[in-house]
N, C-alpha and C positions, 0 to 999 in steps of 0.2 A: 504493500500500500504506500509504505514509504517514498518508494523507487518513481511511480508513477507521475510524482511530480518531478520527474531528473528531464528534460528535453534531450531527445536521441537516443533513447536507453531503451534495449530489449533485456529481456532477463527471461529464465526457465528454472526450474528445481528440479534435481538430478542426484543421482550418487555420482561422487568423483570419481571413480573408474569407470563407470558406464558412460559418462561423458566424456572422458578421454579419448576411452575407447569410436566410439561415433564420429568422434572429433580427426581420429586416428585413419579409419575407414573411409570415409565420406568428405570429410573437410567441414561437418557439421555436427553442431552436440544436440539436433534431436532426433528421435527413433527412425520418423519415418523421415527421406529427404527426396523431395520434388524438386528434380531439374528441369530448369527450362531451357533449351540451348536455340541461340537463333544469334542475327546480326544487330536490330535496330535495340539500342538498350531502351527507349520507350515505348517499343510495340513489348519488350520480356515483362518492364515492368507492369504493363495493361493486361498481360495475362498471368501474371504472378500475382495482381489481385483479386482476378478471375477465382483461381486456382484457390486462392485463401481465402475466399467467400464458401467455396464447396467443402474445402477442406474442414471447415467449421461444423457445415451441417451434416456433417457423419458423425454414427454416434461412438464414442471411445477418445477424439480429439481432445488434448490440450495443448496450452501454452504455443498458441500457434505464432510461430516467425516468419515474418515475409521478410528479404532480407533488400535493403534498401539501394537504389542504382542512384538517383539523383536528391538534388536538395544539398548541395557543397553552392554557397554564396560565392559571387566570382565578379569583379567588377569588370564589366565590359567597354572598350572607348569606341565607339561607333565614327569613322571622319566623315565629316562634310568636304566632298572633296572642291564643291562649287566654294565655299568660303573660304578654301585653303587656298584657291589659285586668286580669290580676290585679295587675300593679305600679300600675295607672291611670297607661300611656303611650298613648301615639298614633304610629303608623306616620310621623306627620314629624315626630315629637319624631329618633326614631329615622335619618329620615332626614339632616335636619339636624346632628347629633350626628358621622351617618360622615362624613356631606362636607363637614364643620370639620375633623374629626381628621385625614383624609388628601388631601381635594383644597385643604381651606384655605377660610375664609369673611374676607369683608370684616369688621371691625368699628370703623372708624371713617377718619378721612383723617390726611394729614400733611402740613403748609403748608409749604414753604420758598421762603419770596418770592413769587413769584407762581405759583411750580408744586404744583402740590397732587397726592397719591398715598392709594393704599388703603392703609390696615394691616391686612394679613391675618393670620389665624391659622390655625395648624394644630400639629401633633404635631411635636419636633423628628425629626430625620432618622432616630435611635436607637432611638425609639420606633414606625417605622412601617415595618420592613424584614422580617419574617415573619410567616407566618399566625396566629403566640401572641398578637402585637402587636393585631390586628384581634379575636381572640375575646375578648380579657382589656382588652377598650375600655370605663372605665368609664360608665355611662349615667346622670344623672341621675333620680329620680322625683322626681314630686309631694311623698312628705312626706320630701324630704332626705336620702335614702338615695342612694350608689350599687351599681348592682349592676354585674355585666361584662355584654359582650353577648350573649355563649355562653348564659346563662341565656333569653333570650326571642328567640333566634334561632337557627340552627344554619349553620353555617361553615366552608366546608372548599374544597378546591383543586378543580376539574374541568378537564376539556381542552375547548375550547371551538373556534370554527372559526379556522383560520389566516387563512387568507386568503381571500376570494370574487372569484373573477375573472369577469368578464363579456364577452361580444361579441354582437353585434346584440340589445342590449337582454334578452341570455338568460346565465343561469348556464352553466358549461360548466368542466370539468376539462381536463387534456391528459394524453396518452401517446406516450408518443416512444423511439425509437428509431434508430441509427445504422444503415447499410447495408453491409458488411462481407462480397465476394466474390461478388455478386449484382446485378441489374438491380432496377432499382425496384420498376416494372411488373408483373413476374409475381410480388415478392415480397407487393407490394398485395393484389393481385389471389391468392392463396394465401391472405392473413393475410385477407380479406372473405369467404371462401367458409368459412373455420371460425370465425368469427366469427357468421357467420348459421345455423350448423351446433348451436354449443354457448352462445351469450347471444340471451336473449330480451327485448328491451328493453322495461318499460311504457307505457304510451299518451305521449305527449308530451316521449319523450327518444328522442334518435338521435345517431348517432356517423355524424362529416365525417373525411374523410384529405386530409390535406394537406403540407407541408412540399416537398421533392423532385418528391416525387409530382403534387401541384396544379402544382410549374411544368414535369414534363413533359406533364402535359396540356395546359396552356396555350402550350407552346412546340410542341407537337406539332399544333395547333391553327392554330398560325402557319405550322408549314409544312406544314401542305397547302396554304394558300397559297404559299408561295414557293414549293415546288418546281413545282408545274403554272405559275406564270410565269415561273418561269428557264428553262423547258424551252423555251415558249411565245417565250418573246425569243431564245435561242437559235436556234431555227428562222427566225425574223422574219430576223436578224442573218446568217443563211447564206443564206436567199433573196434577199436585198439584195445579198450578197456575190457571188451564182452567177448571179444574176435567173433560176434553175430550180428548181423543187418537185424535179422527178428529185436533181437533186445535192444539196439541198439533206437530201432525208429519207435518200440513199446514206451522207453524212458523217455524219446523222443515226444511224445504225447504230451509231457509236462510243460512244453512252449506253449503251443496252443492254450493250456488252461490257463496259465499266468496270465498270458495276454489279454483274458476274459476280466483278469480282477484288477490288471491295471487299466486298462480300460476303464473299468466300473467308479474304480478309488478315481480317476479324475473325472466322472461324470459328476461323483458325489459330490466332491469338494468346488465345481462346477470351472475347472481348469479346465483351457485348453491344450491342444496337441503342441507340445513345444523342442526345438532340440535336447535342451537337459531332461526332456520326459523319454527322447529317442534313445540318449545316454542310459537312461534308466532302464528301459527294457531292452537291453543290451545286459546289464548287468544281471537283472532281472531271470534272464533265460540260464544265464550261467548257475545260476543261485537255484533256479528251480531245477534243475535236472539233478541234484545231487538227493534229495529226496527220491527221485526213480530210482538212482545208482546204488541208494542204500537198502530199498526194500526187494530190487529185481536181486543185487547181489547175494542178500540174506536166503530168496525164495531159491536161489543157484544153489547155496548152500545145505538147504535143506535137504535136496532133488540127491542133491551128489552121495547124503548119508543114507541117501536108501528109502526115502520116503517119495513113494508112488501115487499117494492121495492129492491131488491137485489142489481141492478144497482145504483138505487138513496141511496144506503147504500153504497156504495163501492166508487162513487163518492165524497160523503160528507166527509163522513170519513177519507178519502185520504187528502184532501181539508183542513180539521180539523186539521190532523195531521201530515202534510207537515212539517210545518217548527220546529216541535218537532223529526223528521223524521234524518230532512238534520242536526239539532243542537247534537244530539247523533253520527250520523257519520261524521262530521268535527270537534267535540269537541277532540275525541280520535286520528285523522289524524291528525291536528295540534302540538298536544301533542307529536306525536310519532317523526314528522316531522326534530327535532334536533336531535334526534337520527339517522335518515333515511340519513343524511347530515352530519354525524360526519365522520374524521376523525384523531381523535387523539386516545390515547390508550385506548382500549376495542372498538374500529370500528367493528371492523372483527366481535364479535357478537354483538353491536347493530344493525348494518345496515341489516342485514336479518328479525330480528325480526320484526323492525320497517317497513321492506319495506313490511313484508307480511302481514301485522296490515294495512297502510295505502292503498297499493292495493285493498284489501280483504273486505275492511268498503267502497269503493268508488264504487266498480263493486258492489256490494253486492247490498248497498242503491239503485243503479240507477235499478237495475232487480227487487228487491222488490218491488218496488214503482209501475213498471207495473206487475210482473209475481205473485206477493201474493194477490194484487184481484181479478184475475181472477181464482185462483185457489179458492180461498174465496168463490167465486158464483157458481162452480162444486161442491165442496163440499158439500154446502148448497142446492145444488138440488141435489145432490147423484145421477148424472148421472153413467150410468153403463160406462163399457170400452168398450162394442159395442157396445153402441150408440153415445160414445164421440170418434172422434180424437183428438181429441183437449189432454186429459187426455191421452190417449194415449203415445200422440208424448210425452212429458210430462215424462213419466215413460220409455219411450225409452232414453229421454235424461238424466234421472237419470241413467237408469242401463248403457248408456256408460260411465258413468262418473266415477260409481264406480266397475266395472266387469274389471278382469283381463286380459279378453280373448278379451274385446272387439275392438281391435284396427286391431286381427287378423280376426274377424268376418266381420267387418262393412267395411273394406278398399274397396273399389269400382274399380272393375276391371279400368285398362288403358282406355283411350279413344283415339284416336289417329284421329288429326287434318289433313284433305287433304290438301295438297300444291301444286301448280305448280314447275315447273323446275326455272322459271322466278323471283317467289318469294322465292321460297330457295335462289338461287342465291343473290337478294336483300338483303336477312336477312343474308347471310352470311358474305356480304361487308361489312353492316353495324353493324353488331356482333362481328364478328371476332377477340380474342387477339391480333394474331399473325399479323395480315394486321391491326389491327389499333396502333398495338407496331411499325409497320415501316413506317406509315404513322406520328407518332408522332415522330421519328428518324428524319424523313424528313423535320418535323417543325424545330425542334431542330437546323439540319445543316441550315435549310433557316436564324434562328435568329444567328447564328455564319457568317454572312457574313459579318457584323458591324464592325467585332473584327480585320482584316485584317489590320485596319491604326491606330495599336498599338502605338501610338506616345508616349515616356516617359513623363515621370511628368516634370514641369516644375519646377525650381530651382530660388528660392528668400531669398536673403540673408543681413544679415548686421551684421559689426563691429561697434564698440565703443572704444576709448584707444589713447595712444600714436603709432598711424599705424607709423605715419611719421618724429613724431618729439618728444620733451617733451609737446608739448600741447598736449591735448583730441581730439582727430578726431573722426567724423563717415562718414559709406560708409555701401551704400547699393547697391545690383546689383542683376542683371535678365537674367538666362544662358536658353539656351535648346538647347539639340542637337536630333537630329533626324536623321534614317538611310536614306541613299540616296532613294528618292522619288521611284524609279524602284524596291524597296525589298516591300514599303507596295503594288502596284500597283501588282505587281506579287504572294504576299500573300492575296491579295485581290480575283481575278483570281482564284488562286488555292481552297479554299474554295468556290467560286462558283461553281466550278468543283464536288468539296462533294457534294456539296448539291445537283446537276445533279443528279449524282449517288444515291445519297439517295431517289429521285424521281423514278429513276428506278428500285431500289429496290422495293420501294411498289406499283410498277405496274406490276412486274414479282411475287412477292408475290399476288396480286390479283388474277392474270391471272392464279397462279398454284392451288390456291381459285375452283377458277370456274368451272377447270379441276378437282378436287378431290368431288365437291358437285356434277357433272355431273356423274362422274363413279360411286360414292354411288346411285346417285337419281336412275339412269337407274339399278345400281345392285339391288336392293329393287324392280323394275319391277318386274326384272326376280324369283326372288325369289317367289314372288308372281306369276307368270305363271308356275313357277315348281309346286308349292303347289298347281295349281289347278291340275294339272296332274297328280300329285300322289294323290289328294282327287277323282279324276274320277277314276283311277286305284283301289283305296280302296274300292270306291262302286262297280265294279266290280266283284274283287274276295272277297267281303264282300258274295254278290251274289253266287258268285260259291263257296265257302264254306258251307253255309245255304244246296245246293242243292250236295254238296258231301256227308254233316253228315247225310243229309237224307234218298242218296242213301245209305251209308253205314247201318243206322241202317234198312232199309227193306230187306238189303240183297244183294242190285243191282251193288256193287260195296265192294272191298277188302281198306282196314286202308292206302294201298299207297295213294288214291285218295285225303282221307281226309286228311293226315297228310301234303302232298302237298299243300291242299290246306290252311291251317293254317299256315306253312311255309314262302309262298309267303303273305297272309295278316302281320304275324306279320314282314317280312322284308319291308315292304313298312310301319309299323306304323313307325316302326326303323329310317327309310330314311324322314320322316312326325316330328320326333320329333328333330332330327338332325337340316331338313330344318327352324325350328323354333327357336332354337339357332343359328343360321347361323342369323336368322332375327332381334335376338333380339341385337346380338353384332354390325352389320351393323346398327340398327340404334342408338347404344349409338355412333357411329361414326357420323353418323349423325347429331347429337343434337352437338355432339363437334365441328365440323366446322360450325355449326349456330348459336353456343353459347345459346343454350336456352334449358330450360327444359321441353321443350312441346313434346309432341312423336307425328312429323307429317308423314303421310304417303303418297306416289306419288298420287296425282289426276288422273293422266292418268294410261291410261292401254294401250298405246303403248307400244310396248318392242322397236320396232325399232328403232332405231336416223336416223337422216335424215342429210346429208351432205350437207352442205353450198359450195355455189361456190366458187371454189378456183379459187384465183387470179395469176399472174404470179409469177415465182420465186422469186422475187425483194423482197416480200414480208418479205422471211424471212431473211432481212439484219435488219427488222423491229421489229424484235423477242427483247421484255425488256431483254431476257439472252444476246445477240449480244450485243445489243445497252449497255447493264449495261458494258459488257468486253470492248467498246470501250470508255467506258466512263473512264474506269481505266485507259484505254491509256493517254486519254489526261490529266488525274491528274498526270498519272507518267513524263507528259511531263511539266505540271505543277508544280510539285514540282523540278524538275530536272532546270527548269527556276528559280526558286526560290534558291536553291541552289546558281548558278551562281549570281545571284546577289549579295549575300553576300559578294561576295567579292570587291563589290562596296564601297568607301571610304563612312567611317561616317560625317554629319554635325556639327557643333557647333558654335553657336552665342552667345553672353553676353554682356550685358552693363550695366555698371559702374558711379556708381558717387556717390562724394564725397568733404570731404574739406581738407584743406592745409593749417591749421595755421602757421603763422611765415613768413618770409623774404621769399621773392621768388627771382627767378632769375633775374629778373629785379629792384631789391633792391628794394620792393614795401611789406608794412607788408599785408598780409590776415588772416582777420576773418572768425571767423565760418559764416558770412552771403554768402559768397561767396563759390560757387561749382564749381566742376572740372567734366568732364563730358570723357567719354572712351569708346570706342565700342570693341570687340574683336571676330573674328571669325578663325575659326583654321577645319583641318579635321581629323580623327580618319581612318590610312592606314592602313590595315590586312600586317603585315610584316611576321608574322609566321603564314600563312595559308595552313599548311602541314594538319592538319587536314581535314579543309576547299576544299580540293582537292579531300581528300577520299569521303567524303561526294560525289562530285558534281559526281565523277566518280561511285559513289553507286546508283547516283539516276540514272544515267542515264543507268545501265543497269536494273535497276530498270526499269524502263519504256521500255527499246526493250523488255525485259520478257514480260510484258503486251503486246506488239504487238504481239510478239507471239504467248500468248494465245490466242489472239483477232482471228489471221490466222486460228490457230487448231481448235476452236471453229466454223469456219466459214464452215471450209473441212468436219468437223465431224457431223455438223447439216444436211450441204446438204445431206450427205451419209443417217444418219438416217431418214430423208426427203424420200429420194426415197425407206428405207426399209419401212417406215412408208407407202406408197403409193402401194406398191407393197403386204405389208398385208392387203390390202383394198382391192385389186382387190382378192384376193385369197380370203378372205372372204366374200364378194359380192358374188361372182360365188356360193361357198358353199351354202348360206343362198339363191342365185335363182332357186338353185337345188332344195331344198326341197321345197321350195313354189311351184315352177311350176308342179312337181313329187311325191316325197315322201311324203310330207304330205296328199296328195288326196291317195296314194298308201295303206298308216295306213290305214286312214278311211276304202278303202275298207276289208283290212286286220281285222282290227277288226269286221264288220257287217258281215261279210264272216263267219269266222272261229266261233262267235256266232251262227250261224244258221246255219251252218253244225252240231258242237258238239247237238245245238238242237235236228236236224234230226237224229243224231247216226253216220254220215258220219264222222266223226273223233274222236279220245277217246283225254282221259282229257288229257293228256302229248302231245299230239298235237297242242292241243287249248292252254293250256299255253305258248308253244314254239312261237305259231305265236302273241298271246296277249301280251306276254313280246316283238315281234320284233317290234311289231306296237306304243308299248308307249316307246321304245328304237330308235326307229326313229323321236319320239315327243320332246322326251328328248335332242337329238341330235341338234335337229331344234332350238329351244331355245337356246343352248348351243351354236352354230351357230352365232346367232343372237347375243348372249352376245360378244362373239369377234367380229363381223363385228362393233359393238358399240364403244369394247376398241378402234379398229383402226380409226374408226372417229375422236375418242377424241384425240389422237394423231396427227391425221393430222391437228386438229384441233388447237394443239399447235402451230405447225408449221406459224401458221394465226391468223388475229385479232380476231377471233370467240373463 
């Protein structure tokens, strides 16, 4: 904070070796460093502030450096070359002239003994320290005159470049930034994708990343060698040790599990992949195969003494070798453990390494200890891979573990959980951010209703001195004043009032809850009964397709019939893939208002809603939006009450007591044993309540606004009420139309115009004309039904349903 008042001062906070280091690498002390390389230093700098506006808005960024080209002050002499040939000078009269007066010219030597020196001249020090000094420089002319410089040149301050930094024979800026709760990597690799997104560099500039970032590529670089040869010597190192491949790849098994639990220890501790963690499981694999080497060598052991039982081998052994087992993998966990728990300087890479060591030895030992004797006894009976599951699953669970593709192979389609309407509903009450953000609002205003009888502090006080006389007196006393009794009583009130309203809100926030999982739930029906109609339309002319390319290649028919009929199949897959993004966005909605990540899907296969008996009008005076506007009413009347008592006189009480040394008025001497005793009450009257007035007159238009709205609110529900009612019956009627008619009409429509085209009594542009009106009246039906739904649900707002 200090610093920030310093002009020209960048500053970062680092550990000294890791800025060193950076410093060492890059020519920069922050993590990450953004070159920019180009010619123009004010086009590098125009996008080095580009670059450090984005670099901001990634998240993991600090201390961000832009590192500055220009702003070095430079006085510049601009010549009038017209006023220099009116004085009859010359451009090196003039030159001459400045760089005597301020850099100094030789004009003669000076000998002392055999050392000889220039004498130079120039301006004394007085004479050349601001830019008056340089304009008001007199210049000789020709005929003996002089004039200043300002006259045949012009002179003034500019900013000029600071500095030009170069690398590989090219100009280049930098931008840098610190790494702050984030992996490098993906922060890179974030900060290049908008980068190429929002700057467009011109021909022959481009921007390098470096700092951190270049040496974990480089380091990452390295080990992919290393770790393919530690694996590689490792194996070497067991089959030397076993002289068998079999035992050799069985201990071999112990990499694989490690890597599961470092793995896991840096999900936990929620670390990323770093090189000291690549160190780590390096060492990690070393550490864990020694646990194989101790219980596969003991089970050799046993084998060699004559014992043939597999089981009673693998049992003993294990037994044997337990607690040499658990002493090799808590000995090194221990060990690592201060490291794993550091944090002072060099944390950042002990804690990964350590965390993926003790992870790594702890998942490791516990899965050895069951999964390397059983593999112990497959081994040893050289079960084939069909006759074993067991090995099997085994080498399925290695190649997920190590195959690249495996994540996209193995992922297991969605499954999708049936739900009632009843229990959506539940799980959306009790899920819901938004309805449990206003039901915790409503907590909130419940516990502010305390705070209404704001009563001030009380006041206790005492002196000590000459109060009263030249003796030493003390006096102690006890004040408090409090507003008149009717301010806390009506700010009391008033926040009851909130907190009303805050209830109302998260019963009007449920109620529109209930209303939004109803229109999804019933939308997802329909969706579903469109998809079967278009999957019966697709077997249809799946059908009449089959039987046009048939007719066409005997002859029986011309390329219209077919091409028709391909047409109409691939428009209905079109309308089938559509209807399945339609499905798949209705239910991420879905999951959102139930807050959950389960994809469930409607239990029923009603489409239809069914309408609840509506009660009389009255009902909707009952409506949480009504009752929430009337509620504002009465706080607007409450706080307008509230208002008005302000200007009720304030309280004050206090009392005194003390002593009175010396003569009293009754010629009588008093000592400090004796006290004086005083009570004192007074009222605090608003004389200048001009303010006060505006207030009570704000609140209370304040409050008829809310009655207001209360009224419009009231006209405007009933109105949409009876439009609401009135789309109910116009959908009704629709939706009894095709029930009672049209849909029995398709049906015959389609078995019809099937067994004619059969017969030959109609050709194929026929049968498609009445095929498409029969699933166009299906379509309709449904589509029907979905609105006779919406206006239920609507009406339904209108009610406590």
């Amino acid at each position: 904070k200090e610093l920030e008042a310093v002009p020209g001062v960048t500053f970062g906070f680092k550990y000294p070796v890791q800025m060193r280091f950076n410093e060492l690498m890059t020519g920069a002390r922050q993590d990450v460093v953004c070159k920019i390389f180009g010619e123009n230093l004010d086009t590098l700098a125009h996008y080095a502030k580009k670059l450090g506006e984005i670099s901001n808005g990634v998240e993991g960024s600090s201390s961000l450096y832009v590192e500055a080209v220009t702003g070095m002050p430079q006085i510049v002499v601009q010549y009038n070359r017209a006023s220099i040939a009116q004085f009859g000078l010359n451009i090196t009269d003039l030159n001459k002239v400045l760089n005597t007066a301020f850099a100094g010219q030789s004009s003669g030597l000076v000998f002392e003994d055999e050392k000889r020196f220039d004498l130079v001249v120039r301006l004394s020090g007085e004479q050349r320290k601001n830019l008056q000094d340089v304009q008001n420089l007199l210049i000789p002319t020709p005929d003996g005159m002089q004039i200043p410089l300002y006259q045949v040149a012009k002179v003034e301050v500019q900013e000029g470049p600071n500095q030009i930094q170069r690398e590989d024979a090219q100009r280049r800026i930098v931008v840098g930034f610190n790494v702050r709760g984030r992996d490098v990597q993906s922060m890179v690799k974030e900060l290049q994708q908008k980068v190429e997104q929002q700057i467009k560099l011109p021909p022959g500039y481009y921007i390098t990343y470096g700092g951190a970032f270049e040496n974990l590529n480089a380091a990452t670089k390295r080990l992919g060698i290393a770790v393919p040869v530690s694996l590689i010597l490792i194996f070497l190192i067991l089959y030397f040790a076993f002289n068998s491949v079999k035992h050799g790849l069985l201990i071999y098994s112990a990499i694989p599990l490690s890597a599961i639990g470092g793995i896991f220890a840096l999900a936990v501790r929620g670390m990323p992949f770093s090189i000291s963690a690549g160190i780590g499981f390096i060492a990690l694999f070393g550490v864990a195969v020694l646990n194989g080497i101790v219980l596969v060598a003991e089970f050799n052991r046993l084998k060699t003494e004559g014992s043939n039982d597999l089981r009673d081998i693998v049992i003993k052994g294990t037994k044997v070798r337990l607690r040499p087992v658990l002493m090799t993998a808590f000995v090194a966990s221990l060990g690592f453990l201060p490291m794993a728990l550091s944090n002072g300087e060099g944390a950042e890479v002990q804690r990964p390494l350590a965390t993926v060591v003790i992870g790594g030895l702890l998942i490791a030992t516990f899965l050895t200890l069951f999964v390397l004797p059983i593999l112990y006894m497959l081994f040893e009976k050289g079960i084939s891979l069909k006759k074993s599951p067991a090995v099997l699953g085994i080498l399925c669970v290695t190649a997920f573990l190590f195959s690249t593709n495996a994540e996209a192979q193995l992922v297991p389609p969605k499954r999708q959980t049936p739900i009632t309407l009843q229990a959506a509903l539940d799980t959306a009450i009790a899920n819901n951010l938004s309805l449990r953000s206003e039901k915790l609002q409503a907590e909130y205003l419940e516990k502010l209703k305390g705070s209404g009888w704001d009563i001030p502090s009380t006041n206790v006080s005492g002196d000590y001195g000459k109060i009263n006389s030249a003796f030493n007196d003390n006096r102690f006393s006890i004040s408090q004043s409090i507003k008149f009794p009717v301010v806390y009583a009506r700010q009391a009130a008033l926040l009851n009032e909130e907190w009303k309203s805050g209830v109302l809100n998260a019963a009007m926030k449920e109620k529109q809850l209930k209303q939004q999982v109803t229109q999804v739930y019933y939308d997802l029906i329909y969706l579903q009964q469109a998809q079967r109609i278009l999957q019966h339309t697709d077997s249809i002319f799946i059908t009449f397709m089959q039987n046009a390319e048939l007719r066409f290649n005997t002859g029986a028919t011309n390329i219209l019939e077919k091409t028709t009929a391909e047409t109409q199949r691939g428009q209905i897959n079109l309308q089938l893939k559509e209807l399945q993004y339609d499905y798949s966005i209705l239910q991420l909605r879905f999951k959102l208002l139930l807050n959950t990540r389960t994809d469930f899907l409607p239990s029923s296969n009603t489409l239809r809603l069914t309408l609840p008996t509506v009660t009389n009008e009255m009902d909707i005076h009952q409506l949480p939006y009504l009752q929430k506007l009337r509620q504002q009413e009465q706080i607007g009347l409450a706080k307008y009450k509230v208002e008005k008592s302000k200007l009720l006189p304030d309280l004050f009480a206090s009392y005194n007591n003390m002593t009175i040394k010396g003569f009293g008025a009754d010629e009588q001497f008093y000592s400090g044993s004796t006290r004086f005793q005083s009570v004192q009450v007074g009222l605090g009257i608003p004389l200048f309540f001009g303010s006060r007035k505006s207030n009570i007159h704000a609140s209370k238009i304040n409050w008829q606004l809310s009655r207001n709205n209360y009224a419009l609110a009231l006209q405007t529900t009933n109105s949409e009420y009876e439009q609401a009612a009135e789309q109910y019956n116009k959908s009704l009627e629709t939706v009894t139309y095709y029930e009672n008619s049209a849909n029995k009409n398709a049906e015959i429509i389609l078995s019809t115009a099937n067994l004619q085209f059969q017969n030959g009594d109609i050709n194929y542009l026929e049968w498609v004309l009445l095929t498409n009106n029969a699933i166009s009246i299906q379509s309709q039906y449904i589509e029907a039904v979905k609105n006779l739904n919406q206006s239920i649900i609507k009406l339904n707002s209108f009610t406590s349903n």
